[in-house]
Each structure stands twice: as C-alpha cells, then as structure tokens.
C-alpha positions in Angstrom: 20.2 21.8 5.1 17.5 20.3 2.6 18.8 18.2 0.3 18.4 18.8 -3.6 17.0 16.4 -6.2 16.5 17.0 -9.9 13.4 16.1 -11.8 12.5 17.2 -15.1 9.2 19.1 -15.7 6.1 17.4 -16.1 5.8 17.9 -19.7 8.8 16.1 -20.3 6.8 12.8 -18.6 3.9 13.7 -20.5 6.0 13.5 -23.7 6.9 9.8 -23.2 10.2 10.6 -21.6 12.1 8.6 -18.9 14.2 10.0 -16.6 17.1 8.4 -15.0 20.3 9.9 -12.1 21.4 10.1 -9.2 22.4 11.4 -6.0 25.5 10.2 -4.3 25.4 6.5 -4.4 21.6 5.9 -4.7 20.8 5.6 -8.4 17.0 5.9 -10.1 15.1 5.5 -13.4 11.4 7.0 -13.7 9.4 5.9 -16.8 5.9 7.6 -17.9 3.6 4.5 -18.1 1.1 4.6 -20.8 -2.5 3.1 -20.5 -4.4 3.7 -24.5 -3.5 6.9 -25.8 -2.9 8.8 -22.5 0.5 8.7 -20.2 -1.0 8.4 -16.5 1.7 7.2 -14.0 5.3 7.3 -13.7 7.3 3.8 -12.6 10.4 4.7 -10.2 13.0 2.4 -9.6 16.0 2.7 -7.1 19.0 0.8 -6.6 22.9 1.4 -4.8 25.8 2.4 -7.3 28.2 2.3 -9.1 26.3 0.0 -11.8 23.9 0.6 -13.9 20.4 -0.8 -13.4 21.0 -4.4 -15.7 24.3 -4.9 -13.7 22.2 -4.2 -9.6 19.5 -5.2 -7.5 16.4 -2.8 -7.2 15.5 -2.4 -4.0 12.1 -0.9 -4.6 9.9 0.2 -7.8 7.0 1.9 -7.1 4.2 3.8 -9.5 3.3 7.9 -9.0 0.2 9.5 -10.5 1.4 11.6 -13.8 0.3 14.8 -12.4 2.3 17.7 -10.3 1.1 16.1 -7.0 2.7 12.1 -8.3 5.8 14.7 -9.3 6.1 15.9 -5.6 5.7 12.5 -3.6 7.9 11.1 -6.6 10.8 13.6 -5.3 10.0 12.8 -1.4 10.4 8.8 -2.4 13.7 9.4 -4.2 15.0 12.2 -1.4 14.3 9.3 1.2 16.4 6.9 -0.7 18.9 9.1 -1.4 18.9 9.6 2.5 19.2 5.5 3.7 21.3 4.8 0.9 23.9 7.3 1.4 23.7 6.5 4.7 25.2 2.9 4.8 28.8 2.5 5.0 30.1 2.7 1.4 31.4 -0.5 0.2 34.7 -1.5 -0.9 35.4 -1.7 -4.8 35.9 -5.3 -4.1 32.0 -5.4 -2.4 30.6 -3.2 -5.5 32.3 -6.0 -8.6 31.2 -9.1 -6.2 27.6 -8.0 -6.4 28.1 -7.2 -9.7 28.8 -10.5 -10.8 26.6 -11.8 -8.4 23.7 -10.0 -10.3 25.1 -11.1 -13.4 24.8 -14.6 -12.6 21.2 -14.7 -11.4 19.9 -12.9 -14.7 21.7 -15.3 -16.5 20.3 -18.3 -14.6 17.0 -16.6 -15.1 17.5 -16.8 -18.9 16.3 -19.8 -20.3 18.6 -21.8 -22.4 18.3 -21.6 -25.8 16.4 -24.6 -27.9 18.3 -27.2 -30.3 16.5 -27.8 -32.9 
C-alpha cells in the first residue's frame, strides 16, 4: 500500500506560499526561498509531534529546487520521514510535555538577556 502525502501545486510555491502538515506523528513546514526577484528553492523542515515547530527539535531541514522535479523528491523526503517517524514507539504524553519544556528551555538560554541601561 503506498502511502499518501499532500503538497500543494507548484504555483502556490511560486506565489511565496509556505506550506506546513502532517502525517501521523511526523510534522513539516516547506517555505519558497527567494533569491532577487525570483522564488528558486523550497526549505523543508521535519520534526516529531504533537508541538508545533517553536515548541520541537527539527531533525533535518533540507532545500529542493522550485521546479516539478524539487516538488517530487520534496514528497519522497517527507514520505521517508513520515515512514521512520511513525515507526518509533509513540511516546507517552509525559515523554511529548518533557521535551517540550526541554526545548523551551534551550531557546530561552539561547536568547540573550536583555541590556540595562
């Protein structure tokens, strides 16, 4: 049984549109990337639900060509993640909020403190 992924159209990356779902536990964002006037890659990013990307840890981000071929390997990338992810043994609800906060707290030692004047 082949497994089904939704992406938009091309145009709708060639209009400055992201994209973001997801299939089972393995969540994704694509962005059209924009070099002068033109749009010319897309930017994919995947990480494990239930969060939302701020709140989790992408476990890869990788660029496509902006073109029905960049499309095609874009669906094989996500299709394979969708694949390992789903694969691992879910975690417990208790798991899921402990990286949560575990995320949390490393973007908000990454954020510098702010200056007294």
């Amino acid at each position: 049984m082949e497994e089904e992924l939704f992406l938009p159209v091309l145009s709708h990356f060639e209009n400055g549109n992201f994209w973001t779902a997801s299939g089972g536990r393995m969540r994704y964002r694509v962005d059209p990337v924009k070099e002068g006037d033109a749009w010319t890659a897309l930017t994919a990013q995947v990480w494990e639900g239930p969060w939302n990307l701020t709140d989790s840890t992408v476990e890869e981000s990788v660029s496509f060509p902006l073109s029905e071929e960049g499309l095609n390997a874009l669906r094989a990338w996500a299709l394979d993640w969708q694949g390992r992810i789903n694969a691992r043994p879910a975690r417990t609800l208790a798991e899921a909020i402990a990286a949560r906060d575990a995320r949390r707290a490393e973007k908000e030692a990454e954020t510098p403190a702010p200056r007294s004047t």
